[in-house]
N, C-alpha and C positions, 0 to 999 in steps of 0.2 A: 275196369278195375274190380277185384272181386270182394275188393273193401267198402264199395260204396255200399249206399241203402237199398239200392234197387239192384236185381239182377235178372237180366233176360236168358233165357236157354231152350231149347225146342228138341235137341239129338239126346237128351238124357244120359248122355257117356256115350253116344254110340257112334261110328265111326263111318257105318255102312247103313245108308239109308234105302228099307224098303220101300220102293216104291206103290207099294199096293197100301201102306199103312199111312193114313194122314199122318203129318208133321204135328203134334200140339203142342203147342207153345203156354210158358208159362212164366210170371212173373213172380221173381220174392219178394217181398217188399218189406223191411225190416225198419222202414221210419214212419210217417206220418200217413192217414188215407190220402190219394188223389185222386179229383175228380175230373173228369172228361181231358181223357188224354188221347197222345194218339201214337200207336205202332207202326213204325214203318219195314217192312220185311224186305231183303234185297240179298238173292241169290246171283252169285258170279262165277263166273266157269275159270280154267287157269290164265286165261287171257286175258280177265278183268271182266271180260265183255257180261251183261246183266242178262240173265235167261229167264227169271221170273222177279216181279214187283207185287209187293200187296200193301193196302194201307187201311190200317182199323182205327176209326176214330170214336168221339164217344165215351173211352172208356173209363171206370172206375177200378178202382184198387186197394183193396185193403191192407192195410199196415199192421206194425206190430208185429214182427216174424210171421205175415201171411202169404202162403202159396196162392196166387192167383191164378186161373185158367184162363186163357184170352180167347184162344181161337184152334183154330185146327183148317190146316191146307194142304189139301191134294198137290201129291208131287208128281204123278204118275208122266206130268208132260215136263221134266227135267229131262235134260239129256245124262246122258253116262258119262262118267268119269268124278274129276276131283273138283267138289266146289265149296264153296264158302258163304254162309248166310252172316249174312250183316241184321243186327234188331237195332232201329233207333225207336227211342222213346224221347216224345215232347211232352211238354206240358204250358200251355200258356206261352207258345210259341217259341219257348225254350227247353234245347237237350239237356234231357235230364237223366239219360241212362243209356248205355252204349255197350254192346256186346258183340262176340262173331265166335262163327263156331267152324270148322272144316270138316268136311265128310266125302265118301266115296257114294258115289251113284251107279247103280249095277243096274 
């Protein structure tokens, strides 16, 4: 929902992902700091089927209308075509932020 406090995004508007440019992902955080959270990244091809997993734990995040920076992943080993990243965000073993974004892989 792009009313909640948090918001994940990593394509910046973009629709067509370079492959040669790491992905960086970013978080808004427009309510309170958290600490030691954890990222789950999960790319799917049209079939559903999962072609890459990443998971960033650890983290913190500042609040208050803060842009945070998380990470940055090599996409170079996606295949091509139309896929979809899924971002979960936990926090003390509960989702607390949920995102998907779709793009072309050339």
């Amino acid at each position: 929902n792009l009313y909640e406090p948090v918001f994940i995004f990593g394509l910046n508007s973009d629709t067509v992902l370079n492959k040669k440019v790491p992905l960086s992902i970013k978080i808004s955080n427009f309510g309170e700091k958290i600490y030691d959270a954890t990222l789950r990244v999960v790319v799917k091809n049209e079939k559903n089927n999962v072609v890459m997993e990443r998971n960033f734990s650890g983290l913190h995040l500042e609040g208050k209308n803060a842009l945070n920076n998380i990470c940055s992943i090599t996409t170079n080993q996606i295949e091509k075509g139309l896929l979809s990243i899924e971002y979960h965000l936990s926090h003390k073993n509960k989702l607390i932020a949920k995102s998907m974004e779709l793009f072309y892989s050339e």
